[in-house]
C-alpha positions in Angstrom: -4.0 -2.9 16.4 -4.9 -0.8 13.2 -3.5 1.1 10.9 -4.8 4.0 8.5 -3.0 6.0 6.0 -1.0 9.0 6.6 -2.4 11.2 3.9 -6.0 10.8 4.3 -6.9 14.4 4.0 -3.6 15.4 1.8 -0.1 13.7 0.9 1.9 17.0 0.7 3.1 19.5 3.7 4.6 18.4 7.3 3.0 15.1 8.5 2.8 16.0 11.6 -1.0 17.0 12.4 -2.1 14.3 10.5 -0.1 11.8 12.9 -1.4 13.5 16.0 -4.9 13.2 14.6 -4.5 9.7 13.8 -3.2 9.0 17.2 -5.6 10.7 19.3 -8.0 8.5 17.0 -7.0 5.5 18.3 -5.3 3.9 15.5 -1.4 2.4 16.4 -0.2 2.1 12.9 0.4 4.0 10.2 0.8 3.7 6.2 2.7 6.0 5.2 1.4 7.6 2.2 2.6 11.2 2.2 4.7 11.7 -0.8 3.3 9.0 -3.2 3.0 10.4 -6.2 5.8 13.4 -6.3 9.3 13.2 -6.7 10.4 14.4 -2.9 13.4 12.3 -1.7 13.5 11.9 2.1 16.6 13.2 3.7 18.5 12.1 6.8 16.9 15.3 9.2 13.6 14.8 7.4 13.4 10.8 8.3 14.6 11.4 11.9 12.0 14.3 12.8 9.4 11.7 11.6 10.9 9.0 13.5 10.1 11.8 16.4 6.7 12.4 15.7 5.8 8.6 15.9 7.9 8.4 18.8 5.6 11.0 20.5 2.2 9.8 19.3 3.0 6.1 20.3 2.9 5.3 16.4 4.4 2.4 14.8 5.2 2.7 10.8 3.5 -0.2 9.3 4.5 -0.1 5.6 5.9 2.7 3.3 3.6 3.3 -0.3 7.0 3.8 -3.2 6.6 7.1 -4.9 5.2 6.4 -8.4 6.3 9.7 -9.3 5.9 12.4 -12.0 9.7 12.7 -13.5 12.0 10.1 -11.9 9.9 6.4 -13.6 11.7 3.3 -12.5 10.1 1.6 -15.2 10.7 4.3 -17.5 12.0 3.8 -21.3 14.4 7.1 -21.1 17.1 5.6 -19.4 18.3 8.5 -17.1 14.5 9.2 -15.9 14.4 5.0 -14.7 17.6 5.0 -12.8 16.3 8.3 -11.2 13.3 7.0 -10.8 14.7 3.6 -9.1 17.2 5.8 -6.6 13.1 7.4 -5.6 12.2 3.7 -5.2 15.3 3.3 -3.1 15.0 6.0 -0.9 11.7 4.8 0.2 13.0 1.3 1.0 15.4 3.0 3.3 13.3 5.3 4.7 10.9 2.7 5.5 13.6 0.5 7.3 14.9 3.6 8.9 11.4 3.9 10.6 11.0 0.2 11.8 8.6 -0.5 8.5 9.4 -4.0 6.5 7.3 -3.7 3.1 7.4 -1.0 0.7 4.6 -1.0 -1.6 5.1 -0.3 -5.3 2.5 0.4 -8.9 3.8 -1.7 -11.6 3.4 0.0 -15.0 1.0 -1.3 -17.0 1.8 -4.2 -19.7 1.5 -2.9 -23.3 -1.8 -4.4 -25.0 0.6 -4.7 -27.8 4.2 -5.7 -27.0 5.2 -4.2 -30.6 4.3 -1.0 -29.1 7.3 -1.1 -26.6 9.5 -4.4 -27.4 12.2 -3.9 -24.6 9.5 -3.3 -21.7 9.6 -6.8 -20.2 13.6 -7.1 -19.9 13.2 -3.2 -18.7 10.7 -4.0 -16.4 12.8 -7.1 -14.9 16.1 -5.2 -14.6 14.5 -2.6 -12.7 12.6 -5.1 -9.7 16.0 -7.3 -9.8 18.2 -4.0 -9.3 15.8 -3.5 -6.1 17.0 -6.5 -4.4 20.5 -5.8 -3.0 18.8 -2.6 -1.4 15.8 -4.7 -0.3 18.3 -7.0 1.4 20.8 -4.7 3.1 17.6 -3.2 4.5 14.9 -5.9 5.4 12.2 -4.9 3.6 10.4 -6.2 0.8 8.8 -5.2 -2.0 4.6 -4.9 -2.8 3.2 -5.4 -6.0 -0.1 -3.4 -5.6 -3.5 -4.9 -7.6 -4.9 -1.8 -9.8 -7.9 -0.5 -11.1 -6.7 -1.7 -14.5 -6.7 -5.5 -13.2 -3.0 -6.8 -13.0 -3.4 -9.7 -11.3 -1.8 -11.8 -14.3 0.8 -9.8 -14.5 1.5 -9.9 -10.7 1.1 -13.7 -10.2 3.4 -14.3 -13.2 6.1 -12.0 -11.1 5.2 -13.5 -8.1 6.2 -16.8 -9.7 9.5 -15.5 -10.7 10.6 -14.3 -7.8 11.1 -15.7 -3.8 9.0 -14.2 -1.1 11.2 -12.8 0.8 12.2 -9.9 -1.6 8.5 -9.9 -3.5 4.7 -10.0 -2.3 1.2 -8.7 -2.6 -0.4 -5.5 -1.0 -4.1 -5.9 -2.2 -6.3 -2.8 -2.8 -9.7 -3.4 -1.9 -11.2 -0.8 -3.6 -9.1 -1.8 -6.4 -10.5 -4.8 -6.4 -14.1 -3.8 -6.6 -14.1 -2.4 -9.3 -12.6 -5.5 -11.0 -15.2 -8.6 -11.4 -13.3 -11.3 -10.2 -10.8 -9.6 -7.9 -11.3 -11.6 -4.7 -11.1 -15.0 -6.4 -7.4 -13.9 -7.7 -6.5 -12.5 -4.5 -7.5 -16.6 -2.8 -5.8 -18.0 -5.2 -2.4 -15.6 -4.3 -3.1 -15.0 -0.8 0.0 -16.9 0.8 1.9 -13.6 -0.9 0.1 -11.4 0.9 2.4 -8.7 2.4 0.3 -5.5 2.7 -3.1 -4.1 2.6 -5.3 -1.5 1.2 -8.7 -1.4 3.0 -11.2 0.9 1.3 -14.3 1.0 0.2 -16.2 2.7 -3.0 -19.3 1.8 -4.8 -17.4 0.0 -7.8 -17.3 2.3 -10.4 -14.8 4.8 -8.9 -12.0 5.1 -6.1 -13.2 6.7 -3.6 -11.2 5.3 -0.7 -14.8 5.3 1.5 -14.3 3.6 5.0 -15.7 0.2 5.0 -19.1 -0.8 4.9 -19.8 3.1 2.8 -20.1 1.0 -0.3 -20.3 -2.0 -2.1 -16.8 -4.4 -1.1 -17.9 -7.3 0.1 -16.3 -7.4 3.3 -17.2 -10.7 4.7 -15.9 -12.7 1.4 -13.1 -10.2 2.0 -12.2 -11.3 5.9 -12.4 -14.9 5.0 -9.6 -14.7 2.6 -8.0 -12.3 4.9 -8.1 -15.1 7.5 -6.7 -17.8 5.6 -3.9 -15.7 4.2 -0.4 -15.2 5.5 -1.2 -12.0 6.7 -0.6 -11.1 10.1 0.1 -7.7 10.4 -2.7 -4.7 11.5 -4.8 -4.0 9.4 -4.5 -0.9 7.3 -6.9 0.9 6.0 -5.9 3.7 2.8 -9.0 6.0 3.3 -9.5 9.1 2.2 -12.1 12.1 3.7 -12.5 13.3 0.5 -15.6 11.5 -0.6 -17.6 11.1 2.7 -18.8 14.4 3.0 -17.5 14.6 6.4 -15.9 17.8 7.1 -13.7 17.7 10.4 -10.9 15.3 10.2 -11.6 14.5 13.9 -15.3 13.0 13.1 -13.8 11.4 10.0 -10.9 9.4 11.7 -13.1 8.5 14.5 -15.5 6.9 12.3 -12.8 5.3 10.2 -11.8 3.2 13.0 -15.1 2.9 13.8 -15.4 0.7 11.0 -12.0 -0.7 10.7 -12.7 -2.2 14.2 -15.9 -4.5 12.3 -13.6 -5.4 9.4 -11.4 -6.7 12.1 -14.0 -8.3 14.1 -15.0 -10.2 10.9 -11.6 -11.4 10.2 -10.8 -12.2 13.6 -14.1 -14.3 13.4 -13.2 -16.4 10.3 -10.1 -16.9 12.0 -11.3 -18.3 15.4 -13.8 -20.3 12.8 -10.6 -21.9 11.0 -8.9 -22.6 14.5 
């Protein structure tokens, strides 16, 4: 079972061709990324026409990517922009457990370099994720603090110590995490929060969202840590065709599971090795 992203040629428009694709691919899981960095709200017609679509591809939903947004900023200082911007937040949580999906990934904002600059951000900041959880609750689902270009992994382990696992955990980018020195060895030392992936490749100066093994991740370190973590869900992979110069969306998807099937190989590997 694998699992690729939903907007891997755009994240706007109907869904819908992009699901058949996928499908016809070969992948059984999808990440739903369409919408992820707009303001659209989900209604009740559009969730249940999705619910269709997966339905008739034989797709199961395996995580939902929170909208980070243009107006509505759940982490915003202007009060009326966070609480719109946590009702965006919510409406992805219960989309995603409308759709059979249990994690809904989220971008934290990133920590001042000096807290002068912005003195009520950490109480801000807590409010908002604690204001999550009666909606995480009612629906299941729990919340992914994604690792970012800008490296965040202090910040995430110090919420990750704050709160219990079943309303927060990890979703690792791995092309995040290329491009930060140091990146796998904080992902080991978190990896029994891990909750959701981002499989991707690029060639550590820019995110690229390559298929694996089109750049420089080092996907064998990578699977062992994958195989000693607590995560047992497919594998998903958040790749783009943008930067592999590959033109039909057929050819691309083919070959992005192409690949995905090694990384899974590998992992299933270290596992067997561990058993």
């Amino acid at each position: 079972m694998l699992s690729v992203t939903s907007d891997y040629a755009t994240s706007t428009g109907s869904p819908e061709p992009a699901l058949r694709r996928i499908a016809a691919a070969g992948f059984t899981h999808v990440h739903w990324c369409h919408q992820w960095c707009t303001d659209f709200l989900y209604s009740a017609s559009e969730t249940a026409q999705i619910g269709r679509w997966l339905a008739e591809f034989g797709l199961t939903l395996c995580d939902v990517h929170a909208s980070h947004g243009k107006e509505k900023g759940w982490c915003s200082p202007a009060e009326y922009e966070r609480q719109a911007g946590l009702e965006l937040v919510r409406n992805r949580i219960r989309f995603a457990a409308d759709l059979g999906a249990d994690v809904v990934i989220i971008h934290l904002p990133g920590v001042p370099e000096n807290p002068a600059d912005d003195p009520g951000f950490s109480a801000r900041l807590h409010d908002s994720i604690e204001s999550l959880f009666p909606e995480l609750a009612a629906c299941g689902v729990r919340l992914a603090f994604e690792n970012m270009i800008r490296d965040n992994f202090p910040h995430i382990g110090s919420l990750l110590a704050e709160y219990p696992a079943d309303r927060v955990g990890l979703c690792y980018d791995s092309g995040h995490g290329n491009m930060n020195p140091g990146a796998l060895a904080s992902l080991d030392a978190l990896k029994e929060r891990l909750i959701a992936v981002h499989l991707h490749d690029n060639d550590g100066q820019s995110d690229q969202h390559q298929p694996p093994f089109f750049g420089t991740v080092d996907w064998p370190a990578l699977a062992r840590i994958l195989a000693a973590s607590g995560y047992r869900k497919p594998l998903s992979f958040e790749v783009a065709i943008r930067a592999t110069g590959i033109a039909d969306e057929g050819e691309f998807l083919a070959l992005a599971h192409d690949r995905a099937e090694k990384v899974a190989e590998l992992v299933a590997l270290e596992r067997s090795f561990r058993a």
